[in-house]
C-alpha positions as CSV (number, residue, x, y, z in Angstrom):
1,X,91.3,131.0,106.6
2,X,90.9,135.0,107.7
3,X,94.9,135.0,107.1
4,X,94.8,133.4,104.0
5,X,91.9,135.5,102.1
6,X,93.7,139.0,103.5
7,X,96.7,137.9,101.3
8,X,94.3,138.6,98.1
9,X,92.8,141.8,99.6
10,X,96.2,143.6,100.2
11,X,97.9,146.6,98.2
12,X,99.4,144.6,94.8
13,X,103.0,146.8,96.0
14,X,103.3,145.4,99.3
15,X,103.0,141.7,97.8
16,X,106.3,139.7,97.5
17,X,105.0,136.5,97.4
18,X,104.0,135.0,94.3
19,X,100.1,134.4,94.4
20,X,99.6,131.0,92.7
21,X,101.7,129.0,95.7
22,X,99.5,131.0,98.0
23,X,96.6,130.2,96.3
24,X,97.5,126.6,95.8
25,X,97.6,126.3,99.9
26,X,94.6,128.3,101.1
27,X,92.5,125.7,98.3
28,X,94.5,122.9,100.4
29,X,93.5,124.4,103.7
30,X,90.0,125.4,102.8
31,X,89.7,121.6,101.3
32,X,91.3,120.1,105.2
33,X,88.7,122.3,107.0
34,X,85.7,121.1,105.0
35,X,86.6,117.3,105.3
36,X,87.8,117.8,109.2
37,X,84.1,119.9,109.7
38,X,81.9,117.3,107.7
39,X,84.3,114.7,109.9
40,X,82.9,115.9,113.1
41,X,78.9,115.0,112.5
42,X,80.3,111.4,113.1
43,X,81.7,112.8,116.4
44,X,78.7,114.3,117.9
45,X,76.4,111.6,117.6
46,X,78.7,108.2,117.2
47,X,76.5,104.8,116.1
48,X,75.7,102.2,118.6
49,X,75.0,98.9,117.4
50,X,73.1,96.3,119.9
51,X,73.2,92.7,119.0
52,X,69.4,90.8,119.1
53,X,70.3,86.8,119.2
54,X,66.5,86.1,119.8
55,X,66.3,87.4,116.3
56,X,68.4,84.8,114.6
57,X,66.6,81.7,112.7
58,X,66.7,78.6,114.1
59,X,69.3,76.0,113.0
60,X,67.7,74.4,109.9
61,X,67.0,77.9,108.0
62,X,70.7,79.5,108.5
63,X,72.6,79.6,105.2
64,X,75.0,77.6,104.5
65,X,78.7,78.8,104.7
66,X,81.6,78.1,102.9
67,X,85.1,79.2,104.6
68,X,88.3,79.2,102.7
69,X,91.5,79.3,103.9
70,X,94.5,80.4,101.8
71,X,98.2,79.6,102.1
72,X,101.1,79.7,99.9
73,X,104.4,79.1,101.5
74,X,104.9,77.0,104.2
75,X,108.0,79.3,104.9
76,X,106.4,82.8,105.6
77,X,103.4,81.3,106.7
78,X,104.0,78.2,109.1
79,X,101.8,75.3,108.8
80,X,101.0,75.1,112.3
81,X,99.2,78.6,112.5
82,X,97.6,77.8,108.8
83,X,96.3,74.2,110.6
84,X,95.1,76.3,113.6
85,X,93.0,78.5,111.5
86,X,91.4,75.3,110.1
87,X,90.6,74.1,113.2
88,X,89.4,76.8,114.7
89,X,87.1,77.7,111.9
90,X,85.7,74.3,112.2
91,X,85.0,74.6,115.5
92,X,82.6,77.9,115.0
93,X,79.5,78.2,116.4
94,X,77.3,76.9,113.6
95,X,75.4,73.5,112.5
96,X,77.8,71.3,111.2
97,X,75.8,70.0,108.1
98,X,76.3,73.8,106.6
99,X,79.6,74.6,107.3
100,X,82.7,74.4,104.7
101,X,86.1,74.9,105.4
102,X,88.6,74.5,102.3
103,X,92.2,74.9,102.6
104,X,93.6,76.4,99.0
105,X,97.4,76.0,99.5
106,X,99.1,77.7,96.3
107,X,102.6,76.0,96.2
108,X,101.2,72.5,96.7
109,X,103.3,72.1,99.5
110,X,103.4,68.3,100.9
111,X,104.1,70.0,104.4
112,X,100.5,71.5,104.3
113,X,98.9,68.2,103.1
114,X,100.4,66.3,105.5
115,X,99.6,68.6,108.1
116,X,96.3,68.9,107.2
117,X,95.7,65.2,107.5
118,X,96.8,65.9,110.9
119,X,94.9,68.6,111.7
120,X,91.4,66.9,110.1
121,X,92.4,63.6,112.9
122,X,93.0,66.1,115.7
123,X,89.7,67.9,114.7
124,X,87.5,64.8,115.2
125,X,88.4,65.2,118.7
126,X,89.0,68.9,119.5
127,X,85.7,70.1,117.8
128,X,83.5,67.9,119.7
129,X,85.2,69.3,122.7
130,X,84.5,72.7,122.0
131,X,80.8,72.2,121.4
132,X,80.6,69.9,124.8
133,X,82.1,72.8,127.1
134,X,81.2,75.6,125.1
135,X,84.0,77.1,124.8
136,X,84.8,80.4,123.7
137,X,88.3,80.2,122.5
138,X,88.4,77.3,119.6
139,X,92.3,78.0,118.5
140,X,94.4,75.1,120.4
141,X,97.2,77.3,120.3
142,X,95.7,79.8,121.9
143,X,93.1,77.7,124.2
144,X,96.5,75.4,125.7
145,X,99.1,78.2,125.9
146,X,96.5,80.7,127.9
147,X,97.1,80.7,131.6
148,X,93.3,82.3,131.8
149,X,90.3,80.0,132.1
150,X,88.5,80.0,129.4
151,X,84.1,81.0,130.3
152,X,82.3,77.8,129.4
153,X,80.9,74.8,130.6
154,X,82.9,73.4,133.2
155,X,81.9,70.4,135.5
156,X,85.2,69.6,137.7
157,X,86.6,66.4,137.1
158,X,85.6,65.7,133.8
159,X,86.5,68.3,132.8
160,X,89.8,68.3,133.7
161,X,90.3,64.8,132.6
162,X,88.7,65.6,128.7
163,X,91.1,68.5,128.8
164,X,94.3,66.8,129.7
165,X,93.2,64.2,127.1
166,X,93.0,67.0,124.4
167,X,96.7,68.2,125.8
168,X,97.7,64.2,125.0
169,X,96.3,64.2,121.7
C-alpha cells in the first residue's frame, strides 16, 4: 500500500505511467487487504459447535419430515445409486410414522419405477435391519462392499446369519 500511495506523491515529470491504471490497481489492492483483514477475525477465534442429544424432544413431538429425492435420466444418473439414496433415507434415524421419502423421477423412466418397486420390497427387510443392529452406515452399497465393520449392535451368530440373509436378498 506504502508503494502504491508514493506513486501519487511523486514529481508530475518523473511520472511515465499513466495514473488511472495505477489508480484502478491500488483501489483493487486496498479493496483485497480490507476483505483478507476483516477475513482474519474468523481466524483468531474460529466457532465450535457441541451437539446436546439430551436436548432433543422425545419421539411423539419431532416434526414430521418430508424427503424428496430427484432423478431425471436413468443414463447420467444410474438407478441403482438413485434406489440406494431411497433406501438409505428410509432407513434414517427417525420415527417411522413422520418420515416421507418421495422419489420425483422427471423423464418417467419405467427403469426407475420398476426399480423402485424393487427397492420398496428390499426395504421391508433392510430397514428393519438397520434399526435392529443399529447401524451407522444405512446405504447397502456402501454397508456390503465395505471391508470395515460397521459400530453397532452386534451379537455373534445372529448376526452373522441376518447379515448374510440381507446379502441373499
Amino acid at each position: 500500500i506504502h508503494y502504491r500511495l508514493s506513486f501519487f506523491f511523486q514529481h508530475p515529470k518523473n511520472t511515465t505511467i499513466p495514473t488511472l491504471p495505477w489508480l484502478l490497481i491500488f483501489v483493487s489492492e486496498l479493496l483485497l487487504s480490507l476483505a483478507w483483514l476483516f477475513t482474519q477475525s474468523y481466524r483468531w477465534r474460529p466457532v465450535t459447535r457441541t451437539v446436546f442429544p439430551e436436548r432433543l424432544p422425545a419421539d411423539d413431538k419431532l416434526p414430521a419430515i418430508d424427503v424428496f429425492i430427484c432423478t431425471a435420466d436413468p443414463n447420467k444418473e444410474p438407478t441403482v445409486e438413485v434406489m440406494n439414496t431411497v433406501i438409505s433415507a428410509m432407513a434414517l434415524d427417525y420415527p417411522p410414522e413422520k418420515l416421507h421419502v418421495y422419489v420425483s423421477d422427471d423423464a418417467g423412466s419405467d427403469a426407475t419405477l420398476r426399480c423402485t418397486k424393487e427397492a420398496w420390497n428390499f426395504a421391508r427387510y433392510w430397514v428393519p435391519f438397520c434399526r435392529k443392529y443399529d447401524l451407522v452406515t444405512a446405504c447397502p452399497d456402501v454397508y456390503f462392499s465395505s471391508s470395515e465393520v460397521d459400530s453397532g449392535n452386534f451379537e455373534g451368530s445372529e448376526f452373522k446369519a441376518a447379515k448374510t440373509k440381507m446379502e441373499v436378498i
